[in-house]
C-alpha positions as CSV (number, residue, x, y, z in Angstrom):
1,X,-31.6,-18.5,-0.4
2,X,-28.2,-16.9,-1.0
3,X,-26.8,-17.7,-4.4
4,X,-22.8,-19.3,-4.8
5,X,-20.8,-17.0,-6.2
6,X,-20.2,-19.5,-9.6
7,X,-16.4,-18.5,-10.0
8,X,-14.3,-21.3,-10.0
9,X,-11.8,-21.6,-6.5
10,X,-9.2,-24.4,-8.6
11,X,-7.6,-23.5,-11.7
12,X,-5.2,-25.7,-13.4
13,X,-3.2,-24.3,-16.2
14,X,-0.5,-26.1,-18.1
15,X,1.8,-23.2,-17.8
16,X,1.4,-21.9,-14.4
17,X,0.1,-24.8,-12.4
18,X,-1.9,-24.8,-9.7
19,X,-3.7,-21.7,-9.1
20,X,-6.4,-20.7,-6.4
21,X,-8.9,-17.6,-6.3
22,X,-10.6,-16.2,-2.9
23,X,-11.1,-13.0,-1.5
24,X,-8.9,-13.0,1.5
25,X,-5.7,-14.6,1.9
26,X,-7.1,-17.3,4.3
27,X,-9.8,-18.5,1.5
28,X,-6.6,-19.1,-1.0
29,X,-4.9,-20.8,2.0
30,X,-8.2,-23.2,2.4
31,X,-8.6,-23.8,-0.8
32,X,-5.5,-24.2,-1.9
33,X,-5.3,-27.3,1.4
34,X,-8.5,-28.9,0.3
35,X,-7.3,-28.9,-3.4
36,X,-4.1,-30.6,-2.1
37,X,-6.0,-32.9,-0.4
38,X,-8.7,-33.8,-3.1
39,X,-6.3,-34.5,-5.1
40,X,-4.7,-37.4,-2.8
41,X,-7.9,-38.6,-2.4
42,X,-8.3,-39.2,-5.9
43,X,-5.3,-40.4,-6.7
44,X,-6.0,-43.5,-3.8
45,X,-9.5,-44.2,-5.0
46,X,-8.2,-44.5,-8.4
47,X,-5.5,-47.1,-7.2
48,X,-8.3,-48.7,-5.1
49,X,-10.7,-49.0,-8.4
50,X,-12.0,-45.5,-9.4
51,X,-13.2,-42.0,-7.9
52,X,-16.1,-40.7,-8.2
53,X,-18.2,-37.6,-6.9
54,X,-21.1,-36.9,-5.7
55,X,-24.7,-36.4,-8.0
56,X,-25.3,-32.9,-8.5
57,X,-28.5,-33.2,-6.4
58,X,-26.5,-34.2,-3.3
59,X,-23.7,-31.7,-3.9
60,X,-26.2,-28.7,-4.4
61,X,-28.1,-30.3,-0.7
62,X,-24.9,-29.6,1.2
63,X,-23.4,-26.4,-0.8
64,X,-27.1,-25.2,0.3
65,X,-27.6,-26.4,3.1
66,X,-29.3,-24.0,5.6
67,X,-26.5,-23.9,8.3
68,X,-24.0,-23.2,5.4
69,X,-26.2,-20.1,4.2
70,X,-26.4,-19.3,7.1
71,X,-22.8,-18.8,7.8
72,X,-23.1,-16.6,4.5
73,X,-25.6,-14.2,5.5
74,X,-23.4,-13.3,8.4
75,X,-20.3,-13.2,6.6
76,X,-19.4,-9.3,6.7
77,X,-17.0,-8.0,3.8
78,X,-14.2,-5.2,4.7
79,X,-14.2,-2.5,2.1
80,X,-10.9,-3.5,0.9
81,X,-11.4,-7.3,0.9
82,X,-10.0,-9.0,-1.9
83,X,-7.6,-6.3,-3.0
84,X,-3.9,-6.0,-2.5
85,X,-1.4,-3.1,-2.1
86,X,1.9,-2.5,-1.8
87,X,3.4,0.0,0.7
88,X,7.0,1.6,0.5
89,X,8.7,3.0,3.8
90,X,6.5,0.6,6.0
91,X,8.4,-0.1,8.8
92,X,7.9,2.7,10.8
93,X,6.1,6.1,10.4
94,X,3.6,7.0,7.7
95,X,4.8,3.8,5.9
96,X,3.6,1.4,8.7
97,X,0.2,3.3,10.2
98,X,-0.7,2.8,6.3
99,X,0.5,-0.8,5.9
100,X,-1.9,-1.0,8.9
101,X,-4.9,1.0,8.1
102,X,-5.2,-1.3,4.3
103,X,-4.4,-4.7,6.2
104,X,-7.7,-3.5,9.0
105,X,-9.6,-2.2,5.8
106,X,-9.3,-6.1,4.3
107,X,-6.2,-5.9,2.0
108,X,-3.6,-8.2,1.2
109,X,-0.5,-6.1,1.6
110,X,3.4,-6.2,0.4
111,X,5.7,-3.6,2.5
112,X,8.9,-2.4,1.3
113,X,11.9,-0.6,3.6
114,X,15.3,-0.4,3.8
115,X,15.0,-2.0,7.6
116,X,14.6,-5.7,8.2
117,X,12.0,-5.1,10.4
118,X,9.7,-5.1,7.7
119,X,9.8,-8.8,7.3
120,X,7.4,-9.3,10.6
121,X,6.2,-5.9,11.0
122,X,2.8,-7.2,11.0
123,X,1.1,-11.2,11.6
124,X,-1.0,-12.5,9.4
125,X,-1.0,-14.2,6.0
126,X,-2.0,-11.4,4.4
127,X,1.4,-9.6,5.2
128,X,4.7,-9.9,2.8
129,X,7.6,-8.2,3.6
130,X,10.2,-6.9,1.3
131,X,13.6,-5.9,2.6
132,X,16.1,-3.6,0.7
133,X,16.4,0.2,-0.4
134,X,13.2,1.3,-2.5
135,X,15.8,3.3,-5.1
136,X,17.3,-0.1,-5.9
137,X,15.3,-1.8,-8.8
138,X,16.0,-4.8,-8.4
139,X,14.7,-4.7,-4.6
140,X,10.8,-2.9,-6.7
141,X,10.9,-6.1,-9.1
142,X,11.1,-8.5,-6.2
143,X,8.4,-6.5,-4.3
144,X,5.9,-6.7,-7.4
145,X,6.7,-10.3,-8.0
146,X,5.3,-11.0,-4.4
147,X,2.3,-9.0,-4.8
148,X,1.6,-10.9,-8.3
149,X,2.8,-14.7,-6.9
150,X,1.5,-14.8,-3.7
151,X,-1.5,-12.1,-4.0
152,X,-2.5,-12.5,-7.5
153,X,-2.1,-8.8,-8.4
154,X,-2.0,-5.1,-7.3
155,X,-4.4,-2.5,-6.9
156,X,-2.6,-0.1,-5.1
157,X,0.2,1.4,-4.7
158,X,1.1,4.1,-2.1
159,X,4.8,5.2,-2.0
160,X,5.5,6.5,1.3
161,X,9.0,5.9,1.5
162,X,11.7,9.1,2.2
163,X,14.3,10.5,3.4
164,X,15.1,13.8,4.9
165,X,18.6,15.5,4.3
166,X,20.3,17.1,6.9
167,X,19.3,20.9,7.4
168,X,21.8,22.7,5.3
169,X,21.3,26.5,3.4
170,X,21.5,26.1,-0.2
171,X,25.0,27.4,0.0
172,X,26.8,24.5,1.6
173,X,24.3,21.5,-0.1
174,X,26.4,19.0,-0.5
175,X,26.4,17.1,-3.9
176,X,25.5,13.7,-2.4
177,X,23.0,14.8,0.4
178,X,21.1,15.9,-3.0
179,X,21.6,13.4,-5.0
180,X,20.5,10.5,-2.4
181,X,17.4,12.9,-1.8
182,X,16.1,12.9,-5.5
183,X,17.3,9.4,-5.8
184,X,15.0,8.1,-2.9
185,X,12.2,10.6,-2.9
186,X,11.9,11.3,-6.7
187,X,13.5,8.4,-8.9
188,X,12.5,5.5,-6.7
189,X,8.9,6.8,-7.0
190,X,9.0,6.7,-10.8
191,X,10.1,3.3,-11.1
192,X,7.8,1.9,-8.7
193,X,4.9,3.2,-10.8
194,X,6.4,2.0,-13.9
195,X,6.8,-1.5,-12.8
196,X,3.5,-1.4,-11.4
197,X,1.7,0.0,-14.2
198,X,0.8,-3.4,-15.9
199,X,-1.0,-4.7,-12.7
200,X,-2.7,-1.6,-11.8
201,X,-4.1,-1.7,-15.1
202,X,-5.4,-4.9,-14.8
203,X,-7.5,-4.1,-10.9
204,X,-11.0,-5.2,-11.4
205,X,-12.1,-1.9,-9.4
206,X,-9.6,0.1,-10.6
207,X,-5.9,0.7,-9.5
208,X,-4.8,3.4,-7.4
209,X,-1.8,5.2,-6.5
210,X,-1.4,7.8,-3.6
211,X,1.7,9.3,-3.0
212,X,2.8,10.6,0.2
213,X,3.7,13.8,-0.3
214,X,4.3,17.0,1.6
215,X,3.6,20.5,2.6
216,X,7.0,21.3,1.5
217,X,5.9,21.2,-1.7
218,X,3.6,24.6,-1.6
219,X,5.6,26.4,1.3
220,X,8.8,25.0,1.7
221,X,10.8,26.2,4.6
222,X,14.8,26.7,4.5
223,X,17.2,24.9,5.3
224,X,15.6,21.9,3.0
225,X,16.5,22.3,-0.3
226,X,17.1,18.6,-1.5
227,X,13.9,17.7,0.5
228,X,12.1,20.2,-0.8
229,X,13.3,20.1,-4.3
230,X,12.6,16.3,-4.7
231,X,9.6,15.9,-3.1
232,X,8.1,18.7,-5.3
233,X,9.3,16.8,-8.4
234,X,7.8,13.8,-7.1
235,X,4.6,16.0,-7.0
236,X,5.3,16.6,-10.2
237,X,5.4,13.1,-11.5
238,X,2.3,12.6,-9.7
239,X,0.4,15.0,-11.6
240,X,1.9,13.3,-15.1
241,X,1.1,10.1,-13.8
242,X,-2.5,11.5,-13.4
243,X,-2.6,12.6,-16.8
244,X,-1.7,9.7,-18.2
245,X,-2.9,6.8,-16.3
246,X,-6.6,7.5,-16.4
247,X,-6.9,6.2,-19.7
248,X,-6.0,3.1,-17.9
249,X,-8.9,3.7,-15.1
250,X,-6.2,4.5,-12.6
251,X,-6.4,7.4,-10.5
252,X,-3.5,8.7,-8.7
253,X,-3.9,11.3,-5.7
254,X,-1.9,13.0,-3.2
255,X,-2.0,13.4,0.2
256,X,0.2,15.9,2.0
257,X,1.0,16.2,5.7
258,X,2.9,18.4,7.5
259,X,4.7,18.2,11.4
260,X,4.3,14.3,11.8
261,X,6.7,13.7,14.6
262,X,6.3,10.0,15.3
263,X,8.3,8.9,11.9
264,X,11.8,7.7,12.1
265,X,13.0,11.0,10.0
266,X,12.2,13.0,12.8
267,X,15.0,12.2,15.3
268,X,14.9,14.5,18.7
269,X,17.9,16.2,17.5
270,X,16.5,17.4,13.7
271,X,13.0,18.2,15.6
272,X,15.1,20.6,17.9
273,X,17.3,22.2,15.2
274,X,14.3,22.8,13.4
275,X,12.4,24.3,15.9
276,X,15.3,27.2,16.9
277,X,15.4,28.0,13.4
278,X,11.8,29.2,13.8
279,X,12.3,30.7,17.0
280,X,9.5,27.5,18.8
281,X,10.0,25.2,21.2
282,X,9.7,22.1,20.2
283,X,6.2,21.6,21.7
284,X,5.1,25.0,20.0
285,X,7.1,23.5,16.9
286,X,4.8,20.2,16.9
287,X,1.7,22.1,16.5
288,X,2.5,25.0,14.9
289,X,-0.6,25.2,12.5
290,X,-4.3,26.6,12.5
291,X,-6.1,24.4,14.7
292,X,-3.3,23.9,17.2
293,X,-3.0,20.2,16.7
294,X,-0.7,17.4,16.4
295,X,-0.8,15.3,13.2
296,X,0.1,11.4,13.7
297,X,0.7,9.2,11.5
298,X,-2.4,7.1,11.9
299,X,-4.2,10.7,10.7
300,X,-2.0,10.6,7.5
301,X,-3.3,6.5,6.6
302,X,-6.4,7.5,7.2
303,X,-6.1,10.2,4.8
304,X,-4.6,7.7,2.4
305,X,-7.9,5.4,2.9
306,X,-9.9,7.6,1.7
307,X,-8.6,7.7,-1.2
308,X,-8.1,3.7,-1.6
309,X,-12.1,3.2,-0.3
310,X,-13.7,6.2,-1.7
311,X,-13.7,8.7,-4.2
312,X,-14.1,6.7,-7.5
313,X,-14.0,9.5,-9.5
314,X,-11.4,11.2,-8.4
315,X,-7.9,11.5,-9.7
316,X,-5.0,14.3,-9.9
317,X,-6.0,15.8,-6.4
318,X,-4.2,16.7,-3.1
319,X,-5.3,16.1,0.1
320,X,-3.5,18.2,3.3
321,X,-3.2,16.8,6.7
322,X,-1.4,19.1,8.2
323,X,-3.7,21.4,11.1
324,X,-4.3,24.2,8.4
325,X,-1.3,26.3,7.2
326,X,-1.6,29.9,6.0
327,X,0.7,29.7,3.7
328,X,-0.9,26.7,1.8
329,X,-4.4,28.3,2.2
């Protein structure tokens, strides 16, 4: 015989109302309905002459009833069931094939972009999106707020949100092609973790943060200054954030891909500039590392799992996905 887990599923507190606990989205739904209608129930037996419930004898008979631990024993639990993250730049690219890879691992999930697709990128209840520019902090705040009102936390956060300035020497960088750069890549980053420091503190397994970072930020190329420059202090930040956070039992990690083509920074046009100023075509461009290979996006969130699922005693460390690079190794 399986034993109940004892934790209450109906909390009522005079401040905050009604609150419900589960481990996936669709227990809080169910609970939260059969709470609902308990309480009508009630509230007509006590017009009708009083409510009552059942003895504890006949409530432990059908909470253990074989058929119902049955349906236990074959319950099977996702390695990120009951946990909720929250996912910058997940609309398209990186952003989205790691929004995806946490909601298949069993998260709840909260996806910001600038794009209103986000809204319905993905079914489920177990899907929030969160419209508006991630360097806005108003637009973080709201984003939080859902992953604390309708998740009931945070345990991870992976900022994979960026942009990519238009190639330019260092010479002729414009002041506001750099300044949107650090502003997206670097600032946005920093305020996300600060507003979700307080919840990732509180993660019953520990909160994590991965940031998507970049090869860029050991062998950058020309041409990419602002990039460059801002994704290496975001690096940076990561590295603090390590420092500082473990105290906290939060463990921050990197992961850093190179040549992913299928993300929306990567129009045709910027793949084929880039590729003349090394001389490639663009399909030698798209798989110009060691093993010959072309990194995807799905390869990157998969890289990012790892991190999320395993590795619980690891913090401060960088992860490439990228072929192999000989100027990184």
């Amino acid at each position: 015989m399986t034993e109940l887990d004892p934790a209450p599923r109906v909390v009522l507190d005079p401040d905050l109302g009604l609150l419900v606990t589960g481990e996936t989205v669709r227990d809080l739904r169910v609970v939260h309905d059969v709470a609902l209608h308990t309480f009508d129930v009630i509230d007509a037996a006590d017009r009708m002459g009083g409510y009552q419930s059942l003895s504890e004898e006949l409530t432990f008979d059908i909470e253990y009833w074989s058929l119902e631990q049955a349906k236990l024993a074959g319950k099977k639990r996702s390695p990120l069931t009951g946990e909720v993250a929250l996912v910058t730049g997940a609309a398209s690219g990186i952003g989205r094939a790691v929004a995806d890879h946490l909601l298949r691992s069993g998260a709840a999930v909260v996806g910001v972009d600038l794009s209103s697709g986000v809204a319905d990128a993905f079914d489920g209840e177990a899907w929030r999106g969160v419209v508006g520019d991630v360097s806005d902090p108003s637009v973080i705040d709201a984003a939080i707020d859902t992953a604390a009102r309708d998740f009931g936390g945070l345990d991870m956060v992976v900022p994979a949100a960026g942009i990519f300035p238009a190639s330019a020497p260092v010479a002729n960088l414009r002041d506001d092609e750099w300044d949107r750069a650090m502003r997206v890549n670097v600032t946005a980053v920093a305020r996300l973790a600060r507003a979700a420091h307080p919840l990732l503190a509180r993660s019953p397994r520990g909160g994590r943060l991965v940031l998507v970072s970049t090869k860029n930020v050991a062998a950058p190329g020309p041409g990419v200054a602002a990039y460059s420059a801002s994704k290496a202090a975001a690096a940076q930040l990561a590295r603090v954030l390590a420092l500082e956070w473990a105290q906290d039992g939060i463990r921050v990690n990197q992961v850093e891909p190179d040549a992913v083509f299928d993300t929306s920074i990567w129009t045709p046009e910027l793949l084929a500039q880039r590729a003349a100023e090394y001389g490639m075509s663009v399909a030698e461009y798209r798989t110009r590392n060691l093993l010959g290979a072309e990194v995807t996006s799905s390869l990157v969130a998969e890289a990012v799992g790892v991190f999320c699922v395993m590795l619980p005693v690891t913090t401060g460390a960088h992860l490439s996905v990228d072929g192999g690079n000989d100027r990184v190794i």
